[in-house]
N, C-alpha and C positions, 0 to 999 in steps of 0.2 A: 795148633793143638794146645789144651789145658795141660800145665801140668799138675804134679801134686797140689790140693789146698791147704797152706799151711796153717797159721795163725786164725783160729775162729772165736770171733767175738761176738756175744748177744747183743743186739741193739735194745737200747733201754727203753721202758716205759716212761711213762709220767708220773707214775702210782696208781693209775690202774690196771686193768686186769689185761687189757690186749693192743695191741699194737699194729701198724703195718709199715712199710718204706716204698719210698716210688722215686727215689731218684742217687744216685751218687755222682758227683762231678770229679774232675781230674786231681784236686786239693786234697780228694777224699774225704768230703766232708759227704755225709747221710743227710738224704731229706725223708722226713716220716713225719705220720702221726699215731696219736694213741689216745687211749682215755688216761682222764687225770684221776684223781681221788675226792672230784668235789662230785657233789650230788645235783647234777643241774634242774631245775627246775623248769628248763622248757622243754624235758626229756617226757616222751611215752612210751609206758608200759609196752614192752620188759625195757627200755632203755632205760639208764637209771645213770649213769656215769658220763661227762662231758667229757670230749677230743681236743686235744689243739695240732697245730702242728709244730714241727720242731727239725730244726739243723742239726746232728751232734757230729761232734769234731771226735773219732775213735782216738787218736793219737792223746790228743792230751783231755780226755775224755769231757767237753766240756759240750754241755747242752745249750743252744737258744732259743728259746720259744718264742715262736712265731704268733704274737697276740690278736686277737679280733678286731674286729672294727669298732669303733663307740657303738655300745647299742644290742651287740654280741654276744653270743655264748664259748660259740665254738669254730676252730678252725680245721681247715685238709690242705695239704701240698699236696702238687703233683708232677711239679717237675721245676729242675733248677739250672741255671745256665751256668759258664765253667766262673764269672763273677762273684757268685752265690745270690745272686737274685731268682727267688723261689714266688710262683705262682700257686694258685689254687681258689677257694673258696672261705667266706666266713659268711655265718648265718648264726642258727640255732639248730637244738638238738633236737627236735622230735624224735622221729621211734627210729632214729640213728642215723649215719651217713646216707644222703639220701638227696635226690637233685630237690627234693621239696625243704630240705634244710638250706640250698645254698641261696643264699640271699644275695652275694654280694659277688664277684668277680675282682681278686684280690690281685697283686703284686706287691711280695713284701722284697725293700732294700735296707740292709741293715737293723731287721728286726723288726721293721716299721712297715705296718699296710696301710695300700692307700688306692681305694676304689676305682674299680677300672669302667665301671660305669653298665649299662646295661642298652637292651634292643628294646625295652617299656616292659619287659614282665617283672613279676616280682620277685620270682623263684627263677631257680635254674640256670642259675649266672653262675662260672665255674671259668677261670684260666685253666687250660689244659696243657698249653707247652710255651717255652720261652726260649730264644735264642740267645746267642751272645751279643747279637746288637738291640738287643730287650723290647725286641717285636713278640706280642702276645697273642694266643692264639685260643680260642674257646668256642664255650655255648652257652646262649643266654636266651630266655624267652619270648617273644614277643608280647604286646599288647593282650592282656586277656590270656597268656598264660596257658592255649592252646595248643601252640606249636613251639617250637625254636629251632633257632639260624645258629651258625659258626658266625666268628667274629674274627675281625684281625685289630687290636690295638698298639697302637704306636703311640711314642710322647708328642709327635708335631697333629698327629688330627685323632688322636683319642680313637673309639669303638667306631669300628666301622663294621657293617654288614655284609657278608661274603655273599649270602643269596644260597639259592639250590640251584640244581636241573631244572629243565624246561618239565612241567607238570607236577613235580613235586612241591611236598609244603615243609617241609623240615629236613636240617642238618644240623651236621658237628663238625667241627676243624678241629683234630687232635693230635695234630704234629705240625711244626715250622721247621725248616729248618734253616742257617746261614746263607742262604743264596733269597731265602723269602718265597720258599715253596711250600704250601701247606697241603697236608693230607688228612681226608674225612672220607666222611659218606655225606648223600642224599639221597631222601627216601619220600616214600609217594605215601596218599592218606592212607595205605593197607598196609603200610609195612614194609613195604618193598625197599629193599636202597641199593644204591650203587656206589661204590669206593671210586671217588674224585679226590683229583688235584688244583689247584685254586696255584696258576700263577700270571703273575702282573695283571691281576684283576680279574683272570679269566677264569671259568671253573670246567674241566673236562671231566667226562666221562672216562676213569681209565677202563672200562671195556671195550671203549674204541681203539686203545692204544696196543690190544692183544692180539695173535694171531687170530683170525674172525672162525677157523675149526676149532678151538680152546673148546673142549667141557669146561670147561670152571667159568664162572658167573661171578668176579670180582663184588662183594657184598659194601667191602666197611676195609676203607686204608688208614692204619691208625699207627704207622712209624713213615720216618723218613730222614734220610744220614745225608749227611753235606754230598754222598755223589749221586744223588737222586734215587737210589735204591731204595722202592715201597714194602714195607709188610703189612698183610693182614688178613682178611678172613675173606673165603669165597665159598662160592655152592656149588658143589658138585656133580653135573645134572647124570652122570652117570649113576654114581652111591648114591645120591640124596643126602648125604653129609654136607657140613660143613666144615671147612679145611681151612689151614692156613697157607698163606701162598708169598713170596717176596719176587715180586717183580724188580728187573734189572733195565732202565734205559739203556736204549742205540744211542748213548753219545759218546763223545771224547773219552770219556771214563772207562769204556765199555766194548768200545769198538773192535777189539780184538777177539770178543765174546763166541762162540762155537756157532750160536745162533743169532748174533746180530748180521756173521760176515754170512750166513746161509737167509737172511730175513729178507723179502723183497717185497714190493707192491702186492703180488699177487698170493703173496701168503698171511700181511697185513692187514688187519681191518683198515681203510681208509675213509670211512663214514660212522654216521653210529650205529652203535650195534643193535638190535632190538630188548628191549626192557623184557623181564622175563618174569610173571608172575609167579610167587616162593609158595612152595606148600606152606598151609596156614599152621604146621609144627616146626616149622625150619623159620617164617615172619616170626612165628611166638620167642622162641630160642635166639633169635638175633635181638629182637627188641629186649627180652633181658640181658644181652651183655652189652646190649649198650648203655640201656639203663644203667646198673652195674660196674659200667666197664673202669668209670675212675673212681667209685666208691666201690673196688672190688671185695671189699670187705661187708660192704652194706647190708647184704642180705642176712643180716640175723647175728653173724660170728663176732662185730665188733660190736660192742657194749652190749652185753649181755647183764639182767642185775647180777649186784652181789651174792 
């Protein structure tokens, strides 16, 4: 249980007009970004103002901005490991935070990025999470800029391609955690996805991993904590909503759980589950927060003109 909040402080801008944050580690240091006060020119109407991102230390209030890549305008963090090594994106600013802005899939240490390389597209390269052993985790285009895959990079073999589902053509890996378990979606050409987990090379359907009676339709796993516990978003075939949901593994972590010690084969899916196609307002409504999801700001709120 929270207690009282005491001490509240505004996270600072750059000099310009709006801001966000996406990550705090144990140090308490803030990972965020914002617009600055320069006028970028490879901004479009109404964008008028460049982003970068930025560490600040609340204690002894000291900012460090996390610089582009040669060639750059603008940067976005999105998540930082308890080291302070902060991933994310640099590109340019067109009509604002936006997977068409992100050019580059970054890793900055010490202030300094340095390209994590890409799956051949040009756009839509983005680190999405970092662990403490600074395994990288994201989404980068393919070829021609059609589709895109998750990725997993490491310093001994660089970008590597997680792949999708069997019949799908695109995904995202938006969480790693310490153990080297990553959590996304894979989604088929209409939209459709399904919240997977990607470990030791493998990539599961976590809808096979649910009791096979669940209403809920695991959509998009976009956390996961050192004891394998998922969050994220599912479809509700009852409401027709989309919900959030946190799956708990049957392991050693877990074992004493109400429902793992009542969970058996015959209440288990043990195959896969069958793919369920989404009503085309609930595909529409999922493909924006994925879009979205780590330029949550994107849609309009962040760089606004003067």
């Amino acid at each position: 249980m929270f207690g009282a909040i005491g001490k509240r402080t505004l996270v600072p801008t750059l000099g310009g007009n709006n801001g966000d944050v996406s990550a705090i580690n144990n140090a308490g240091i803030v990972l965020g970004f914002a617009e600055t006060a320069v006028h970028d020119t490879s901004c479009i109407a109404p964008q008028v103002l460049g982003t970068e991102a930025f560490q600040w230390d609340a204690d002894s209030g000291e900012i460090r901005v996390l610089a582009p890549l040669q060639g750059d305008t603008v940067t976005a963090a999105f998540d930082m490991n308890q080291h302070g090594n902060a991933v994310g994106a640099s590109g340019i600013c067109g009509q604002g935070l936006a997977l068409t802005s992100a050019l580059h899939a970054v890793i900055w240490r010490n202030s300094s990025p340095t390209d994590l390389g890409s799956l051949g597209g040009s756009y839509g390269n983005l680190g999405n999470s970092i662990n403490n052993h600074v395994h990288v985790v994201g989404q980068s285009d393919l070829p021609g800029d059609t589709t895109t895959h998750g990725f997993l990079w490491t310093e001994d073999r660089g970008i590597q391609d997680l792949g999708t589902l069997p019949g799908d053509v695109s995904s995202s890996a938006n969480q790693i955690n310490d153990h080297g378990r990553v959590a996304g979606q894979s989604c088929d050409a209409a939209g459709n996805c399904r919240a997977v987990i990607w470990q030791d090379g493998a990539i599961t359907d976590l809808n096979s991993l649910i009791p096979a009676d669940s209403t809920l339709f695991l959509l998009s796993a976009t956390a996961i904590n050192s004891h394998g516990q998922i969050a994220g978003s599912a479809f509700d075939q009852n409401t027709g909503a989309i919900v959030p949901f946190l799956a708990t593994p049957c392991n050693e972590h877990h074992a004493d759980d109400q429902e793992c010690r009542h969970a058996s084969h015959d209440t288990l899916s043990t195959r896969e589950r069958p793919k369920i196609t989404l009503p085309e307002n609930v595909r529409k409504q999922l493909q924006q927060r994925l879009a979205l999801g780590r330029f949550r700001t994107g849609s309009g709120q962040l760089g606004r003109a003067e």
